[in-house]
C-alpha positions as CSV (number, residue, x, y, z in Angstrom):
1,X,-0.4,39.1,-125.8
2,X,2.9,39.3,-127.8
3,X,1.3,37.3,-130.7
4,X,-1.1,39.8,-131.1
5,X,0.3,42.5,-131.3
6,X,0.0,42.9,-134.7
7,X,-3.5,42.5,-134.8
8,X,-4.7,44.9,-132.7
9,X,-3.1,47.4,-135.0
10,X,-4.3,45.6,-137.9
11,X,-8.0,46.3,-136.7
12,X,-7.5,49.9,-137.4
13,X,-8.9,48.3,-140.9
14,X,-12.4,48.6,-139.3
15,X,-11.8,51.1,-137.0
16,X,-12.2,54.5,-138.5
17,X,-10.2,57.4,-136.5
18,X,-12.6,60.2,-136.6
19,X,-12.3,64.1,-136.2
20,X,-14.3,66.1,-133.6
21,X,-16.7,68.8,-134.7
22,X,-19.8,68.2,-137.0
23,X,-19.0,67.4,-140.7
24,X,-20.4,68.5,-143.9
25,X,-19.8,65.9,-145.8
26,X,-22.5,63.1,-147.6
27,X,-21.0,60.1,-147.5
28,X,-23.8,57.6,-147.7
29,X,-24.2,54.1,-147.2
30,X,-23.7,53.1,-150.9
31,X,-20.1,53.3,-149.8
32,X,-18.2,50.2,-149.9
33,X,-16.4,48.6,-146.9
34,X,-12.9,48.6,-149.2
35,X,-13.1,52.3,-148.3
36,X,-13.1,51.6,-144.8
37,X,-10.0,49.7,-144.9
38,X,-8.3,52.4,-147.1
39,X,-8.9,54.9,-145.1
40,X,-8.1,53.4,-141.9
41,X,-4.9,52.1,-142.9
42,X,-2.9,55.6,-142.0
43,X,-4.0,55.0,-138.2
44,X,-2.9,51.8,-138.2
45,X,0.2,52.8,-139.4
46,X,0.9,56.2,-137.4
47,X,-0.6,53.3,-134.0
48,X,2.3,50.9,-134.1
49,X,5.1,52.4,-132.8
50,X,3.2,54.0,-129.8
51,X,1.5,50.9,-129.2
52,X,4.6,48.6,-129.3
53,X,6.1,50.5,-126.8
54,X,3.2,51.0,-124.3
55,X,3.5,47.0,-124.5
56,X,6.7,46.9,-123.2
57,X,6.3,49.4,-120.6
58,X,3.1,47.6,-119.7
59,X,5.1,44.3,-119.1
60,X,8.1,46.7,-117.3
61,X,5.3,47.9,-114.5
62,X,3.1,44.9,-114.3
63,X,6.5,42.3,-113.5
64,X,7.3,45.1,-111.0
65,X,4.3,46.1,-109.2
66,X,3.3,41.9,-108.7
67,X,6.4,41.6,-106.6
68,X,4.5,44.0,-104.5
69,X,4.3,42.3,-101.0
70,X,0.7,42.0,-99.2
71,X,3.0,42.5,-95.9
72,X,3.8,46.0,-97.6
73,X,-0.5,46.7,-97.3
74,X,-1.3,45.4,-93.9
75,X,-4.9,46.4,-94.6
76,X,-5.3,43.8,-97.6
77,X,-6.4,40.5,-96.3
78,X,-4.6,37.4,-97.5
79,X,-6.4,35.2,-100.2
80,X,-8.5,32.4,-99.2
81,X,-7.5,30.7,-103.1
82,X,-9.0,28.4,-105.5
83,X,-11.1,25.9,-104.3
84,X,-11.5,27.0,-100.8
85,X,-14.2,29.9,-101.9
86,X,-16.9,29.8,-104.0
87,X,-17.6,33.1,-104.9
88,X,-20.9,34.4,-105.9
89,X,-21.9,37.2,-108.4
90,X,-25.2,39.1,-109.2
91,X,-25.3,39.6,-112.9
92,X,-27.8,41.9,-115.0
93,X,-30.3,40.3,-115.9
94,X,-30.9,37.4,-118.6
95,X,-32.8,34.6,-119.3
96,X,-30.1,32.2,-119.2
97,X,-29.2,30.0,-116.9
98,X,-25.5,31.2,-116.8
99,X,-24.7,28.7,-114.2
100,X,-24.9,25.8,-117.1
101,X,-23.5,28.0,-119.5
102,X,-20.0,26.9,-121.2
103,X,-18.9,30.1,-120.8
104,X,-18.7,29.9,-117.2
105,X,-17.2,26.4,-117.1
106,X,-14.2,27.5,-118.9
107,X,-13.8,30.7,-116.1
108,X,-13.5,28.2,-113.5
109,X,-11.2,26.1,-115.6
110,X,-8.6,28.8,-115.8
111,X,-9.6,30.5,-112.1
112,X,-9.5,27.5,-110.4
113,X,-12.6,29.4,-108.3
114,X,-15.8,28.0,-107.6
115,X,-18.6,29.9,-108.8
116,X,-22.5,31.1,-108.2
117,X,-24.5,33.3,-110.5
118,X,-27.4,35.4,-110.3
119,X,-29.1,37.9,-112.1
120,X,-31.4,40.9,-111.7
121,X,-35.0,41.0,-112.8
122,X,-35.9,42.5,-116.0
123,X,-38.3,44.7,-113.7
124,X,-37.5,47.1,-111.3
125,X,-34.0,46.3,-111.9
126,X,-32.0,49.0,-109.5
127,X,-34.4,48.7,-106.8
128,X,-34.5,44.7,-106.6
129,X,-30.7,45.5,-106.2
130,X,-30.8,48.0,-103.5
131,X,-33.4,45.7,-101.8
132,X,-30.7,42.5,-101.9
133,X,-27.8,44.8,-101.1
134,X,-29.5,46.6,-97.5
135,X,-30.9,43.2,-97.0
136,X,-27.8,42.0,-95.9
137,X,-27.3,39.4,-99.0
138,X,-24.6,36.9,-99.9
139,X,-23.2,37.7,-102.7
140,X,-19.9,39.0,-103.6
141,X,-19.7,41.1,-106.2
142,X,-22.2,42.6,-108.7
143,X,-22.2,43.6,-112.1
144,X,-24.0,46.6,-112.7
145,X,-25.1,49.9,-115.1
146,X,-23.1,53.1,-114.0
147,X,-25.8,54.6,-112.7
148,X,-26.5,51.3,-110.3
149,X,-22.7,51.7,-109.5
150,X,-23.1,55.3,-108.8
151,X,-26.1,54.8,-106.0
152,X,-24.1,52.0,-104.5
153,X,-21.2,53.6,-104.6
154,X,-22.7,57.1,-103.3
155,X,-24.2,54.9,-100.4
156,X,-21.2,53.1,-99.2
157,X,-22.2,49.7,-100.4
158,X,-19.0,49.1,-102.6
159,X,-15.4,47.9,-101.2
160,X,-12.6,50.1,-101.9
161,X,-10.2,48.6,-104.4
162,X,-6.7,50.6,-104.6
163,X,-5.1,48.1,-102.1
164,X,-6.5,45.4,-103.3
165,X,-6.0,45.9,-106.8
166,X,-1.9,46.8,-106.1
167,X,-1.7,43.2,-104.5
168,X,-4.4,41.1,-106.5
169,X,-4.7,43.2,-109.1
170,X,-1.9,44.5,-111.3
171,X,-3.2,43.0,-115.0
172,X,-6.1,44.7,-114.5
173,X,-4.6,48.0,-113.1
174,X,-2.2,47.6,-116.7
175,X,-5.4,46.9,-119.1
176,X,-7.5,49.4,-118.3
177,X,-7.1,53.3,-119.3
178,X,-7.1,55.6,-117.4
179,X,-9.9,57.6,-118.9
180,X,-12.0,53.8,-117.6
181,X,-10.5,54.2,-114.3
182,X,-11.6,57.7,-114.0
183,X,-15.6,56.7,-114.4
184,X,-15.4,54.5,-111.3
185,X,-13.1,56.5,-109.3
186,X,-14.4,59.1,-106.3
187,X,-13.2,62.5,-106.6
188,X,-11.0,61.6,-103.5
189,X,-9.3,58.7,-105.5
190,X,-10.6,55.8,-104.3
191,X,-11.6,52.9,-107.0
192,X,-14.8,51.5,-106.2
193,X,-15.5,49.3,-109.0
194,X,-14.2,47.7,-112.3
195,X,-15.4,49.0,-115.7
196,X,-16.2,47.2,-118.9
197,X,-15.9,50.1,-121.6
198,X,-17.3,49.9,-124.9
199,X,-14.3,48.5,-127.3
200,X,-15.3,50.7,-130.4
201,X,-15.4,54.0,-130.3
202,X,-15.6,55.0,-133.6
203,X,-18.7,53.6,-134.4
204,X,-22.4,54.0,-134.8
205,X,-24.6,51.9,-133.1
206,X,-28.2,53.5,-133.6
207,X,-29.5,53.6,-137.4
208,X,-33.1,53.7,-138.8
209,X,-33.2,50.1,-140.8
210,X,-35.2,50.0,-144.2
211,X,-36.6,47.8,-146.2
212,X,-35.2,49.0,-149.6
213,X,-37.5,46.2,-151.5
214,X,-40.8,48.0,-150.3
215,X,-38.7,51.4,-151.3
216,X,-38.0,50.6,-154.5
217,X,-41.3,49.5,-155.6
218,X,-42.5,52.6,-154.7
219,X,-39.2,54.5,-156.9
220,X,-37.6,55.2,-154.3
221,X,-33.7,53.7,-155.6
222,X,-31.6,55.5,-152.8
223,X,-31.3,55.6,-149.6
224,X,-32.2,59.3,-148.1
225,X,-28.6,61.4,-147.2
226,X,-30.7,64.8,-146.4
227,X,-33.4,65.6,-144.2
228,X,-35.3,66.5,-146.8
229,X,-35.1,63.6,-148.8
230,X,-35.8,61.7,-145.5
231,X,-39.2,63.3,-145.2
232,X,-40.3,62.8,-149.2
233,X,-38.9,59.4,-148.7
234,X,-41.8,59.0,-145.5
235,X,-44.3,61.0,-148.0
236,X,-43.8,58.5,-151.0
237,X,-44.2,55.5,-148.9
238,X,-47.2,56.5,-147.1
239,X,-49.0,57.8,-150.0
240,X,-47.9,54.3,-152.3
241,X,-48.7,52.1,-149.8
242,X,-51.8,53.9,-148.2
243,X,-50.1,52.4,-144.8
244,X,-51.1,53.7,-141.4
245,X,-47.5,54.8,-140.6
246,X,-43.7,54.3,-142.3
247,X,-41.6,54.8,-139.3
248,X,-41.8,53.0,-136.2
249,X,-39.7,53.5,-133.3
250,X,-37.9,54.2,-131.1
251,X,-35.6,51.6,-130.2
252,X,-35.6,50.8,-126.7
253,X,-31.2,51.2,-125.8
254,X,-29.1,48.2,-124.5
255,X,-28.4,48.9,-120.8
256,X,-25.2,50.2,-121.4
257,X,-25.0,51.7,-118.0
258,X,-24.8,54.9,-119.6
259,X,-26.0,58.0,-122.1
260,X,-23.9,57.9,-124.2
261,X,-24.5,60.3,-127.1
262,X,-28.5,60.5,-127.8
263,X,-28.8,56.4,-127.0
264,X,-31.7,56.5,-124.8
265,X,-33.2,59.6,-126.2
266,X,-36.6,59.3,-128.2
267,X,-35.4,61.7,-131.5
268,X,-33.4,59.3,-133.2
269,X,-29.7,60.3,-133.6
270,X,-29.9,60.0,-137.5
271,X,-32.6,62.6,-137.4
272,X,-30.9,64.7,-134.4
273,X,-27.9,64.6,-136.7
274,X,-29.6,67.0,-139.1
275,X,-29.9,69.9,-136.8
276,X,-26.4,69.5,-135.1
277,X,-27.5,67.7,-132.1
278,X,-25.2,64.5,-130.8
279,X,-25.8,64.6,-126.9
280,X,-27.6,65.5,-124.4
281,X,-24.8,67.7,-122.7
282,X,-22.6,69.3,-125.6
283,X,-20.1,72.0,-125.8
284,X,-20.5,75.4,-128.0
285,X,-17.6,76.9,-129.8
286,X,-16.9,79.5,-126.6
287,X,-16.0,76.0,-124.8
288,X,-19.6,76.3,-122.7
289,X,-21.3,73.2,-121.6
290,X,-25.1,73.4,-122.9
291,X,-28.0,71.3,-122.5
292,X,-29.8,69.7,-125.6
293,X,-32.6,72.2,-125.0
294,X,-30.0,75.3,-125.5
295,X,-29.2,74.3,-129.2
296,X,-29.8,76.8,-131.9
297,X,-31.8,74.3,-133.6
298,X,-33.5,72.1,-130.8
299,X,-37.1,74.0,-131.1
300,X,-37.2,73.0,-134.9
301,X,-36.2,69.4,-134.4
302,X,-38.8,68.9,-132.1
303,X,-40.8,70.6,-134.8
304,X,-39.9,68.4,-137.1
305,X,-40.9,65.2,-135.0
306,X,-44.4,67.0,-134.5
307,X,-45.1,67.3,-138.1
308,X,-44.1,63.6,-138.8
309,X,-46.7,62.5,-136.2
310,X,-49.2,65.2,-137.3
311,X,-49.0,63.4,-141.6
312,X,-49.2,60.1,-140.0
313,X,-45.4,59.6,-141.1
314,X,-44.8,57.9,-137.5
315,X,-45.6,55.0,-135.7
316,X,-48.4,56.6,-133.2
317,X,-47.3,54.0,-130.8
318,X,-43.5,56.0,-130.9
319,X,-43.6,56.4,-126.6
320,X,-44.4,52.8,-125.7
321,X,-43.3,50.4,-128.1
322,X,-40.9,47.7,-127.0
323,X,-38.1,45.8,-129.0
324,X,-40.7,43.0,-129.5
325,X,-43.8,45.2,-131.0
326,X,-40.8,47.0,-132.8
327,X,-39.8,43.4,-134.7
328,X,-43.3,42.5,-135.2
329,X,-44.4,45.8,-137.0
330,X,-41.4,45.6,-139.4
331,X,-40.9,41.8,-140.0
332,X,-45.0,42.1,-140.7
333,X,-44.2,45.6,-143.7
334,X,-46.4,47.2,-140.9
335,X,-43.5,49.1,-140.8
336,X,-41.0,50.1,-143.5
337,X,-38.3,51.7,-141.8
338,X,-37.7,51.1,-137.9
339,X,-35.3,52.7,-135.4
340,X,-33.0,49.9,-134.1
341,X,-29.4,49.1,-133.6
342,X,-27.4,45.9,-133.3
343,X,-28.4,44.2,-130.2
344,X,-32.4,44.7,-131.1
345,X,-32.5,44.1,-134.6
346,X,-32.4,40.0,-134.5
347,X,-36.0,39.8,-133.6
348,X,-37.2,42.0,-136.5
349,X,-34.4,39.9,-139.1
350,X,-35.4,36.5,-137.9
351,X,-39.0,36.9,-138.9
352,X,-38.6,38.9,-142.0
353,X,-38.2,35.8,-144.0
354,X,-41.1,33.9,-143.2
355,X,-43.5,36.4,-144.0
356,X,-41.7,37.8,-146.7
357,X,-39.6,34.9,-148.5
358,X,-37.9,36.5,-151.4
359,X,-36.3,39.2,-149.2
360,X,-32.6,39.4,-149.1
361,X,-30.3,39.8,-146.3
362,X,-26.6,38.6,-146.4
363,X,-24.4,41.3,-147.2
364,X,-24.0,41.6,-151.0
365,X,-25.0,43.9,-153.4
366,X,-29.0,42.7,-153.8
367,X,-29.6,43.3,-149.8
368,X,-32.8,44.4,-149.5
369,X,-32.1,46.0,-145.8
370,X,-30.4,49.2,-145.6
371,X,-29.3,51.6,-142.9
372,X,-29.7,55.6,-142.1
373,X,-27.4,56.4,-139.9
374,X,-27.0,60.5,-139.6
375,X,-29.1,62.8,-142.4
376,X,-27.6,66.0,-143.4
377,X,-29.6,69.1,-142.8
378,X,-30.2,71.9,-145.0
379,X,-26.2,73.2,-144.3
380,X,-24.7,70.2,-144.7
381,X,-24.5,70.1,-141.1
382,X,-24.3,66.4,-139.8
383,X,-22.9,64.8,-136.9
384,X,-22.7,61.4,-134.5
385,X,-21.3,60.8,-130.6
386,X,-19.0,58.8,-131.1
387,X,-19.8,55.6,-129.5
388,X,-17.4,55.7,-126.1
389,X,-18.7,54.7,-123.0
390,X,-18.8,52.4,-119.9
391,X,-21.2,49.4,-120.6
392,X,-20.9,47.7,-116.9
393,X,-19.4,48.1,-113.8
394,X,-18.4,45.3,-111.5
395,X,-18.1,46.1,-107.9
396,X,-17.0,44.4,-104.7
397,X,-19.6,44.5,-101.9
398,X,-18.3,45.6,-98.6
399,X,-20.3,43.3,-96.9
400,X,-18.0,40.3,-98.9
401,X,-15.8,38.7,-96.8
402,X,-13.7,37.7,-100.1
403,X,-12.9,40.6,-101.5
404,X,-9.5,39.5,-102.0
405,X,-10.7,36.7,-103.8
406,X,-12.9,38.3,-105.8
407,X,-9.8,40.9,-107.6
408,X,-7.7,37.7,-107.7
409,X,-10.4,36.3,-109.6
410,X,-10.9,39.3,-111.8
411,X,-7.0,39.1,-112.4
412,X,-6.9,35.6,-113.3
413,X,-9.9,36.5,-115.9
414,X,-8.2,39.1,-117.7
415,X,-4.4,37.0,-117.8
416,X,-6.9,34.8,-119.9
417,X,-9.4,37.0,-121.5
418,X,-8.6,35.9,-125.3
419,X,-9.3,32.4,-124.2
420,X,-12.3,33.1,-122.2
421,X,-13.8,35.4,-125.2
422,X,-13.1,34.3,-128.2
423,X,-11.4,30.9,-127.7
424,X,-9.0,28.8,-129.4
425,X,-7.2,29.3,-132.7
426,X,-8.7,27.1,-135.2
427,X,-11.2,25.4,-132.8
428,X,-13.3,28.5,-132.2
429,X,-12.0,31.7,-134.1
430,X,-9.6,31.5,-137.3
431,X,-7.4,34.6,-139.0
432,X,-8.4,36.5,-142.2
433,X,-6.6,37.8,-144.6
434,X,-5.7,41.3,-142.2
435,X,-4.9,39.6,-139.5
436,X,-8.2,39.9,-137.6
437,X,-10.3,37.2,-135.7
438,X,-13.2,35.4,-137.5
439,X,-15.6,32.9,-135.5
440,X,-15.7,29.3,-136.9
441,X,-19.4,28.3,-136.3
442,X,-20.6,27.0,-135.0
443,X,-18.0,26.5,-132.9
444,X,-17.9,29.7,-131.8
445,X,-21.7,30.0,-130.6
446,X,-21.8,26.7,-128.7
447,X,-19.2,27.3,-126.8
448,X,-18.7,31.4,-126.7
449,X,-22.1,33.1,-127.8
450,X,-22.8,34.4,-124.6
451,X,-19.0,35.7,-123.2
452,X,-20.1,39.5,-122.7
453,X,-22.7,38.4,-120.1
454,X,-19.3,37.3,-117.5
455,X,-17.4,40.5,-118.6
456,X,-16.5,42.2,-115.3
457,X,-13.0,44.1,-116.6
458,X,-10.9,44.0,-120.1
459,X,-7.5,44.5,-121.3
460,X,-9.5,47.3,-123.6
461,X,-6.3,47.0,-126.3
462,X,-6.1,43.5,-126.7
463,X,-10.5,43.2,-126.7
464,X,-10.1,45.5,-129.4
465,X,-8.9,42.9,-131.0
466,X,-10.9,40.1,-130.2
467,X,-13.9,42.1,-130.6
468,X,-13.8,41.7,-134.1
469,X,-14.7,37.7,-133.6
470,X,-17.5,38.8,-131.5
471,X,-18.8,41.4,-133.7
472,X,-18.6,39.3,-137.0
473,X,-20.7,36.0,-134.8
474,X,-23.7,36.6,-136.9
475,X,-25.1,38.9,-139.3
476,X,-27.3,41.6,-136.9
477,X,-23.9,42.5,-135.6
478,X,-21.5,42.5,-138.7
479,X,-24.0,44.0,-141.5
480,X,-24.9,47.4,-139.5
481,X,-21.0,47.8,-138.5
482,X,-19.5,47.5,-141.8
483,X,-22.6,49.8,-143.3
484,X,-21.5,52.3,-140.4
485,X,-18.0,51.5,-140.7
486,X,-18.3,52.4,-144.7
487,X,-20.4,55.8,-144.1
488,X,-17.7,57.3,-141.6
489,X,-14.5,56.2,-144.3
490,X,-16.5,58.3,-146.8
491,X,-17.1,61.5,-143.9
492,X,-14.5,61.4,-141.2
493,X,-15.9,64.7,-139.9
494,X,-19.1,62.8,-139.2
495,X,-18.4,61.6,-135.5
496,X,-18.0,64.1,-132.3
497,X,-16.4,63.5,-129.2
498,X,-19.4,63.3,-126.4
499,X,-16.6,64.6,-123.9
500,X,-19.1,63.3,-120.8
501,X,-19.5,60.1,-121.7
502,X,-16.6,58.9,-119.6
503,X,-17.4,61.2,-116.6
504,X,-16.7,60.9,-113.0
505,X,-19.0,60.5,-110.1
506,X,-19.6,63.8,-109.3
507,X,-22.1,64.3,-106.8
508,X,-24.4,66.5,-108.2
509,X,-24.6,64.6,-112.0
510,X,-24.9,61.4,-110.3
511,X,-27.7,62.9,-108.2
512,X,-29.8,64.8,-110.7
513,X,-28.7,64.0,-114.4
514,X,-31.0,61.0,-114.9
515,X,-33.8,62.9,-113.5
516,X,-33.3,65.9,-115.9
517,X,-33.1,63.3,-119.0
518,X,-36.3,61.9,-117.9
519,X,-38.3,65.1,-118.0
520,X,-36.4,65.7,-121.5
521,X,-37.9,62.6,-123.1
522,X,-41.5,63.6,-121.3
523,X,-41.0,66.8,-122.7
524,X,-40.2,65.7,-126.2
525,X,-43.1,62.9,-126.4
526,X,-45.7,65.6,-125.1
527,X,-44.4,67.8,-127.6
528,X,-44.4,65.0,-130.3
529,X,-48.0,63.7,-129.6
530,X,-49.0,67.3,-129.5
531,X,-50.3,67.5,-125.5
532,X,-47.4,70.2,-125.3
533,X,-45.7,72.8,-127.9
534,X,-42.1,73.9,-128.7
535,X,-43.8,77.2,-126.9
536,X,-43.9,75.2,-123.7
537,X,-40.1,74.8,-123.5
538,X,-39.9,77.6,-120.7
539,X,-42.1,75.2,-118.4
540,X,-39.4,72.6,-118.9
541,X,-36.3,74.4,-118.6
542,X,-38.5,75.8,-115.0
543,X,-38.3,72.2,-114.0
544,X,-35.0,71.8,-115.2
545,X,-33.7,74.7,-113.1
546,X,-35.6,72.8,-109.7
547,X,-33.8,69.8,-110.7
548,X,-30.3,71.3,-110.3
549,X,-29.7,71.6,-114.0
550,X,-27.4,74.7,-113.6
551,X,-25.3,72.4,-111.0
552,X,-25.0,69.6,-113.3
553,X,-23.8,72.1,-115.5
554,X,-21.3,73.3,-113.0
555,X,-19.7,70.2,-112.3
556,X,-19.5,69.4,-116.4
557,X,-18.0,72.7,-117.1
558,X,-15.3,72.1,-114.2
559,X,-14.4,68.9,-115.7
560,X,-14.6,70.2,-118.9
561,X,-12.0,72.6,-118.3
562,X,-9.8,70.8,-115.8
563,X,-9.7,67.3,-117.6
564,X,-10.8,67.3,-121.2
565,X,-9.7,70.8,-122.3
């Protein structure tokens, strides 16, 4: 929107334009968040023109390409409309009942469609999907991780959607990048699905959480910044508190559809940071695409992790905790410091109080809870994947006789996605002071709490935007982002491009990539609970080789050198 515009550039206040490469730097979080505005304000500024006119020439196209006639695409079918369809889409899955949610009143308010939702189990998510889809099911479209899209896709389950999305589709075609597009696209150009990309990029979203209460009393006053600290930090705690273990973890990812830096991986990206290590799949300075295990320092990482298990540093529960046990052990001081990020750390929050009353958690100088995001190692050398990746994709089944419907209904979503998401000006969401969104509660939660579970596509520019309501909705959200937000102001250098976050479909990663993660994480826990050593690496990179590693290498290097060089 127009009215906006300003805005969106405005929330280059929070958003921190970052450098690729690792940094050297030590910026820690005792940094204040006024730094993060300061040093954000250059990208807002060197932002406006270009975004201004991509604006215009967005309106220029989109006014054009809708006067596109379906008579021009004979193979598009006409449009059933509003109120003569009710179209029905499988969700991931939640516990709510999103059919009684207000959420999805107010889609079918400014839709005019009739509406059915689903969701997956918690279980055997992908193959209860598979099961519905070759059991010749109902439902229209589907919203799903990319690696659900990518089997569905791979199989022929999915509609195309060029046609459909030239005729039905145009505000979405405008509001989505191209670097979205590409993630959903086959390599012979046909869209099979509608991506939902992360709208923050440069951002953490991973951190080890500590209680700085139980730190100090052992004189510990600052948060660890090197490895080394890190570990006499573990040390002190243990040997203060006599306690079983200090860090618990890991955090068990959001299903963001993707892998996205070191999000699923069981080192911790703060610790990873300290021997270079950001991804799974990174690039060395000859412009080569290596795997994690080809790093000059991955042998004395996992080292590392060994040695905390060994001292009794770590949770020896590390490989089959949940986000539940996680919350128990540290709301309980079972557990002083805990792997987490955003989306997981409400459990562990809400019950911190009740068992430990004078603890304090809102944001000002006394908080008690602090956050590691990325240690420096003995170099200096510390770095974090920038946060940039598809969270969902929706597709169109090709056994939906509404396909049509179902893009017009995406369209109509997106014309009213700031409505839909955030709400009304000063009913649901007022402005502050830099012209950003802030929710009114609790307005905002009755009536918009749950909006990312009915995101199927986003103008990505203007959710940057509104975002910021949704981010700022309660304190899990907003206290680890502006502690991130302040630690990358103070060390731009700290975040690195993951270049294959946004990757294509190609055949060989779709097939064979999550099976060569998996054995990485088996390989790392053996090695960690000491049933395997670092000298065992050769049997893994054996299996790795079986599994097709060198062509998933292959097929990153080509797009490596075609598309991000």
């Amino acid at each position: 929107m127009k009215k906006r515009a300003l805005g969106i550039l405005l929330c280059a206040s929070l958003l921190v334009t970052s450098l690729a490469g690792c940094g050297s730097g030590s910026g820690g979080n005792t940094t204040t968040a006024a730094a993060t505005t300061a040093a954000a304000t250059t990208a807002a500024a060197t932002t406006a023109a270009t975004t201004a006119a991509a604006q215009a020439d967005s309106e220029k196209e989109t006014t054009a390409a809708a006067e596109t006639p379906t008579e021009a695409l004979p193979n598009v079918p006409a449009l059933k409309g509003p109120g003569n369809v009710t179209l029905k889409l499988l969700r991931q899955n939640t516990s709510l009942d999103l059919n009684e949610r207000p959420e999805a009143k107010v889609i079918e308010e400014v839709t005019g469609y009739d509406t059915e939702y689903s969701s997956l189990n918690k279980e055997n998510a992908t193959e209860s999907l598979l099961l519905q889809v070759s059991s010749g099911t109902d439902i229209d479209m589907v919203s799903m991780t990319v690696a659900q899209f990518q089997i569905l896709m791979k199989n022929g389950a999915l509609a195309p959607l060029n046609d459909l999305l030239k005729v039905y589709g145009q505000d979405i075609l405008s509001g989505v990048s191209d670097e979205s597009w590409r993630v959903v696209t086959a390599e012979d150009g046909t869209i099979y699905g509608t991506p939902v990309r992360y709208p923050y990029p440069g951002n953490m979203t991973r951190f080890i959480v500590c209680r700085l209460d139980m730190m100090e009393e052992a004189g510990i006053t600052e948060l660890p910044k090197t490895l080394d600290e890190f570990y006499n930090a573990l040390v002190t705690l243990k040997n203060f508190y006599n306690c079983d273990y200090v860090l618990t973890g890991p955090a068990p990812a959001a299903a963001t559809g993707g892998q996205n830096g070191l999000g699923l991986f069981t080192i911790p990206p703060a610790i990873a940071s300290a021997f270079g290590i950001y991804s799974s799949w990174m690039v060395d300075d000859s412009g080569k695409v290596i795997y994690i295990t080809e790093a000059d320092q991955f042998k004395e990482m996992l080292a590392f992790m060994r040695k905390l298990m060994e001292e009794g540093l770590l949770d020896p529960d590390w490989a089959t905790n949940t986000s539940t046990t996680l919350g128990e052990k540290f709301s309980s001081g079972q557990a002083i410091m805990m792997c987490s990020e955003p989306g997981k750390l409400s459990e562990a929050i809400t019950a911190l109080p009740e068992n430990n009353p004078n603890v304090v958690w809102n944001g000002s100088e006394d908080d008690d809870i602090g956050y590691i995001y990325a240690l420096a190692g003995a170099d200096g050398t510390r770095c974090y994947a920038k946060v940039d990746t598809i969270q969902t994709v929706t597709g169109v089944l090709r056994s939906s006789d509404n396909a049509a419907d179902c893009i017009n209904f995406l369209n109509e979503k997106i014309k009213n996605q700031e409505y839909i998401m955030i709400g009304t000006e000063g009913v649901t969401f007022e402005i502050d002071e830099n012209g950003l969104p802030v929710p009114i509660q609790p307005a905002f939660d009755e009536n918009k709490l749950r909006g990312d579970k009915f995101q199927d596509c986003m103008n990505e520019e203007e959710y940057a935007w509104e975002w910021q309501a949704r981010a700022r909705k309660n304190l899990n959200n907003w206290l680890p982002l502006r502690a991130a937000q302040a630690e990358i102001a103070a060390d731009p250098d700290l975040l690195v491009d993951d270049y294959f976050s946004l990757m294509p479909a190609y055949e060989k990663y779709t097939d064979y990539n999550d099976t060569l993660f998996d054995g990485l994480n088996d390989f790392c826990e053996q090695v960690i609970y000491g049933n395997k050593t670092v000298d065992n690496l050769d049997e893994y990179v054996a299996e790795w080789n079986l599994n097709e590693g060198e062509a998933v290498r292959a097929e990153l290097q080509r797009f490596y050198d075609e598309i991000v060089k």
